[in-house]
C-alpha positions in Angstrom: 98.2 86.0 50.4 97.8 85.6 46.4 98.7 82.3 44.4 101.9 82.3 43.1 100.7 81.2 39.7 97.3 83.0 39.0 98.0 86.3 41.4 94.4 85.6 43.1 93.8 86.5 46.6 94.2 82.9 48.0 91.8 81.7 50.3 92.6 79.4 53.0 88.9 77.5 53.6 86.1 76.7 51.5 83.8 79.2 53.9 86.6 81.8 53.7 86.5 81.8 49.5 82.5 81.3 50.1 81.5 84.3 52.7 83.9 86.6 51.0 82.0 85.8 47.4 78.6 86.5 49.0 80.4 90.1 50.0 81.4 90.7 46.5 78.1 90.0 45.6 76.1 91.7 48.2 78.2 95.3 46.7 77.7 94.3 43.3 75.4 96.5 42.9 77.4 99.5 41.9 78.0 100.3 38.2 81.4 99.3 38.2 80.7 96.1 39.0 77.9 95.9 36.7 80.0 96.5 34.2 82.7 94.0 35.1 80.5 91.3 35.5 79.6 91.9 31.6 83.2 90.6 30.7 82.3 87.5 32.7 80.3 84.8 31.2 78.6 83.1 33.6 78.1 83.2 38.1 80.8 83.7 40.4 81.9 80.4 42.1 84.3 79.5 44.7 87.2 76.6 43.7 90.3 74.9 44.9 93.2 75.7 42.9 95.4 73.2 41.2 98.1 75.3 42.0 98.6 76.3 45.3 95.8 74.1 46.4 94.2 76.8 48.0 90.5 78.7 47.3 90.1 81.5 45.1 86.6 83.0 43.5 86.4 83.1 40.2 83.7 82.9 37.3 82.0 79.6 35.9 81.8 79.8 32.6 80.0 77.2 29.8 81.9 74.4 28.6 82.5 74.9 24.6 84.1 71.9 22.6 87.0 73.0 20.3 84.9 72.9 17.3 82.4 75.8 19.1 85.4 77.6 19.9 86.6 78.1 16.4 83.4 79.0 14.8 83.6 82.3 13.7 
């Protein structure tokens, strides 16, 4: 199922979003994934949606105030 908002593979459970992140991890060892992972800032986390109140894994990235956002 993915959330009607975000498209994201929706997960029903906290373990669900949880064991299928530590799969994701455990083949990130290709290249592809190496590479992907260079886009994202940050670990890979699991988190209820605000949406669809469901699970969905995603990347943690650092907070930045609006003032670090627009440096340049």
């Amino acid at each position: 199922m993915k959330c009607f908002e975000t498209g994201k593979q929706v997960y029903l459970t906290p373990q669900g979003a949880h064991d299928a992140l530590h799969t994701i991890k455990r083949k990130s060892a290709s290249a592809r994934s190496q590479r992907a992972a260079e886009w994202h800032p940050g670990s890979s986390t699991a988190y209820r949606c605000s949406f669809c109140n469901g699970w969905h894994i995603g990347h943690a990235t650092p907070k930045t105030t609006a003032k670090e956002r627009t440096r340049g």
